[in-house]
Residue, then its C-alpha position, 0 to 999 in steps of 0.5 A: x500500500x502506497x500512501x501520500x498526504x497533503x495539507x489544504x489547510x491548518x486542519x484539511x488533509x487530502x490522503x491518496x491511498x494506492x493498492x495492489x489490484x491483485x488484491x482487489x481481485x483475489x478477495x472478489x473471486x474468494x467471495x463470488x466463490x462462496x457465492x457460488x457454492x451455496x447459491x440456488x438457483x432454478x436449474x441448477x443443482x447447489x455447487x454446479x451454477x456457472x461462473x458466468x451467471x454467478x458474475x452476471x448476478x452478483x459481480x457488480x455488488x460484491x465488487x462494490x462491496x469489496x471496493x468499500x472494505x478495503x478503503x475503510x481498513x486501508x484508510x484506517x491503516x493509513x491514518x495510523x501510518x501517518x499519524x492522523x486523527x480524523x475528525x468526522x468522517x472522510x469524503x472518498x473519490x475513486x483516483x486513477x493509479x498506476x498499472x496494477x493499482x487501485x487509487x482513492x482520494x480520501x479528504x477529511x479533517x483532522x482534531x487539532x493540537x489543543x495541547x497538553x491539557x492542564x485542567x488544576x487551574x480551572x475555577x470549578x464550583x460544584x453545586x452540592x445539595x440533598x433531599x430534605x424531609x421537607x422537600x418531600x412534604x412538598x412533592x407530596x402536597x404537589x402531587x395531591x394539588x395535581x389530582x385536585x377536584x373542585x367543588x363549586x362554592x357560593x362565596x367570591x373568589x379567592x386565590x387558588x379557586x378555579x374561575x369559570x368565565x364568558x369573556x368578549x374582547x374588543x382589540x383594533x376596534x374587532x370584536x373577538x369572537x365576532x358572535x357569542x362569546x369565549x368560555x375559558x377557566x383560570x385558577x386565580x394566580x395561575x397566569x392562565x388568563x390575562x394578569x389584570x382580568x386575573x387580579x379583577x376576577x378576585x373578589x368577584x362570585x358568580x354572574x358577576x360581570x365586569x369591564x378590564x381594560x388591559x395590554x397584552x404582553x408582547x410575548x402573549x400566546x395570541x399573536x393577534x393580541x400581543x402587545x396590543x390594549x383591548x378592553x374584555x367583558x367578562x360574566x363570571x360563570x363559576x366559582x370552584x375551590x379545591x378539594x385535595x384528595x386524603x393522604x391515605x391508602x388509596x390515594x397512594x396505591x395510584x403510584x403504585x405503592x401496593x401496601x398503601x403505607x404512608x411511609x413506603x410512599x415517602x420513601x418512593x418520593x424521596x428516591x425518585x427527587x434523589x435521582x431527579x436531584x443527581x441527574x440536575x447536579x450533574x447537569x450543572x457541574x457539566x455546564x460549570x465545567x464545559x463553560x470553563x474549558x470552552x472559555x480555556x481553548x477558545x482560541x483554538x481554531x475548530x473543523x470547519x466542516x465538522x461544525x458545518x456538518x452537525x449544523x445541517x444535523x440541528x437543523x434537520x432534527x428541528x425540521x422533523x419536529x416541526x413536522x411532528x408538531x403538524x407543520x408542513x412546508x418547513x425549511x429551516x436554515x442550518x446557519x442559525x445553528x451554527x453557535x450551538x454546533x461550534x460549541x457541540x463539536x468543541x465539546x466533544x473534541x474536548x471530551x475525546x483530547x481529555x479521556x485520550x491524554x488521561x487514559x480515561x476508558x469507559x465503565x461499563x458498571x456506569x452505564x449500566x447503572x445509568x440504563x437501570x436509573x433511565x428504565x427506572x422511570x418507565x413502567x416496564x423497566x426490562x423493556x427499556x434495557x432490552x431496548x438499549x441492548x438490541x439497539x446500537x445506536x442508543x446504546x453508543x448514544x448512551x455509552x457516549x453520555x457515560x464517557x461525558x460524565x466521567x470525564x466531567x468528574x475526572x476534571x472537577x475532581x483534578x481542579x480541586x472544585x470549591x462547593x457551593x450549597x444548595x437547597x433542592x429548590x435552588x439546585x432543581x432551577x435550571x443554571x442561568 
């Protein structure tokens, strides 16, 4: 094998890579051999099919196929050889060679030199936190408010009742709707209706009518009312206070806790706010710790093309949930989502140059704990694992996390992180 490399620029090369054609045809003839042992075809016993029907058939495909595992095991022989490491695939042209050769042409980018890696110095701060007797109270009082009923009441409203409405809005000098009027339902401090309508409706019962002059804020659900000042007539139609239903047996064997003690659901609670509390730490020591080495090799000049690729790939998913969503003609430029990819790739890269220069390796322990805690929140765990193992690409999607993790946590405890303590509430808040 005969190999030759140029640059095209700081991280472009371009590998020209020639073969012996013997060798291209030895394999194809070992394989269209096997083909013709086991094939069965009309009219002919098993073994005795001739070549020239077998070459006819089968001949062009083995011959591609063929032609793509020897470049895939020359280019990855040839990158050792020269000493490269691709970043991304490469793009492979066919290229003419000498007699008695196979040539191809193989363009990618290379990971650049970030250097050797001294993250000791990095300012790292890891937010620690933990899961309080009170904090379960919480959970529990809010899973009690989620399957609240409501029981209409003679009084005015108070907040925290639920207030049924008619409502006509007058805005640009049209009246909405046209005919009759809008029935919606708010739960007063809720910000479900308009924050002046909301704050009028306390005090009011039932049948009470009432004029709101109002402007809408400019981030409204309703674009045609964003921003805009309307006046709304509004009859007060209901007036609901909330029943939550009793701590007791029955309330709880709805979660699943067969017993129906008090103290078994308490400690279901506190182990699913433990594992939703790990996952949001963990995210925020990511972030601390991406924001800082990010900031470190900012100056390092990054693949273009590899931006540009993962660019395509943001838009392209964003495409396909827009679809989802019921839209159609949808057509979103990559250029928008080149910030986010930049700063994908260099993560990644980062990650790879860090595990790479500390001999980091992966655990397998790890991520099997990881696929029990994912499968833990479903309601046939063993379904979700099986459907892990037999899939590869999200189990490599996963495996990739793992790795992201543990590098996350080699390098905050290399930099001798100071902690910062938060309460559940605080550490559970997205990081700003």
């Amino acid at each position: 094998m005969q190999v030759s490399v140029e640059n095209i620029s700081n991280l472009e090369r371009r590998v020209t890579v020639s073969l012996p054609v013997d060798r291209f045809n030895a394999i194809t003839g070992s394989r269209l051999g096997e083909i013709a042992r086991s094939v069965r075809i009309k009219g002919f016993r098993p073994g005795k099919v001739p070549h020239k029907i077998i070459e006819q058939r089968y001949g062009a495909q083995v011959r591609n196929e063929v032609f793509g595992d020897l470049v895939r095991e020359s280019f990855d022989e040839a990158v050792r050889k020269e000493n490269l490491r691709p970043a991304g695939s490469p793009q492979i042209e066919p290229s003419e060679a000498g007699e008695g050769q196979l040539g191809f042409v193989a363009t990618f980018e290379v990971v650049p030199d970030f250097g050797s890696i001294d993250v000791a110095s990095l300012p790292i701060v890891r937010a620690t936190s933990e899961v309080l007797d009170a904090d379960v109270d919480n959970m529990i009082e809010t899973l009690r408010t989620q399957r609240r009923t409501w029981k209409p009441v003679e009084r005015p409203a108070q907040a925290g009742d639920l207030v049924m409405v008619e409502m006509v809005t007058h805005v640009d000098g049209e009246r909405r709707p046209a005919e009759g009027a809008d029935r919606a339902g708010t739960v007063l401090g809720s910000g479900m209706l308009d924050n002046e309508l909301e704050l009028r409706l306390v005090g009011q019962s039932a049948d009470a009518e009432l004029v709101v002059d109002t402007t809408y804020p400019a981030d409204w659900a309703d674009a045609a009312l964003a921003g805009k000042s309307a006046r709304i007539e509004t009859r007060v139609l209901r007036v609901s206070e909330p029943y939550l239903p009793a701590l007791d047996a029955e309330f709880i064997r709805t979660f699943g806790v067969r017993s129906g003690e008090v103290d078994e659901f308490r400690g279901e609670v506190r182990a699913n706010l433990e594992r939703e509390l790990k996952g949001a730490l963990m995210a925020r020591l990511r972030a601390e710790v991406l924001e800082k080495l990010l900031a470190q090799f900012a100056h390092v000049e990054l693949p273009a093309r590899l931006i540009e690729a993962e660019a395509r790939a943001q838009a392209r998913a964003a495409e396909i949930q827009a679809r989802d969503n019921g839209q159609t003609d949808v057509n979103v430029p990559y250029e928008g989502f080149l910030p986010a990819a930049r700063q994908r790739v260099a993560t990644v890269l980062l990650i790879n140059e860090i595990s790479r220069q500390n001999n980091l390796r992966l655990d397998q322990a790890r991520v099997n704990e990881t696929m029990r805690l994912i499968a833990s929140t479903y309601e046939d765990p063993k379904q979700v694992i099986d459907l892990y193992r037999n899939n590869p690409r999200m189990l490599q999607e996963l495996q990739g996390r793992v790795m992201e993790e543990q590098v996350i946590d080699w390098v905050a405890e290399q930099a001798h992180a100071s902690e910062h303590h938060l309460s559940f509430a605080d550490a559970m808040q997205q990081r700003g």
